[in-house]
C-alpha positions, 0 to 999 in steps of 0.5 A: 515476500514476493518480489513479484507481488510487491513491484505489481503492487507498485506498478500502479500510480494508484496504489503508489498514490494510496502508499503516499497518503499512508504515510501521513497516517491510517485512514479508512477507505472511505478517507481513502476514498476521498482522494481519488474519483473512483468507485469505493469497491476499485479501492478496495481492490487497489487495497487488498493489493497492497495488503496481499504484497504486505505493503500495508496493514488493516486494523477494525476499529467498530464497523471501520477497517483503517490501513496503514503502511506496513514499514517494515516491508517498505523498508525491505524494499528499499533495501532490496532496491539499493541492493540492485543498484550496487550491483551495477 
């Protein structure tokens, strides 16, 4: 894991909004989508970020691609977060 590449992942509220969204479940992009008023290829970007951190996975289902949140990375990252707050 890159500890650079996921926090530019993080930094941005869209990317953290589509993290909050997969929580609840995988979706397609176009679910994705659908919850934000931006073009579906600005989504796509937004995804292939968080895919690039490990942060999420991508399944194809037929012509459909479904992401969903990669925990264990999530995980990593809480724990390298409360890590950081111990050492002060």
């Amino acid at each position: 894991m890159s500890i650079q590449t996921t926090m530019k992942a993080l930094a941005d509220p869209t990317r953290r909004e589509i993290l909050k969204l997969l929580k609840e479940g995988s979706l397609s992009a176009g679910e994705i989508g659908d919850h934000f008023e931006m073009s579906l290829p600005a989504i796509s970007r937004h995804l292939a970020t968080l895919k690039e951190a490990d942060l999420i996975r991508d399944t194809r289902k037929g012509k459909f691609i479904f992401y969903e949140l990669n925990t264990s990375m999530i995980e990593e990252v809480m724990l390298w977060l409360s890590e950081l707050k111990e050492e002060k």
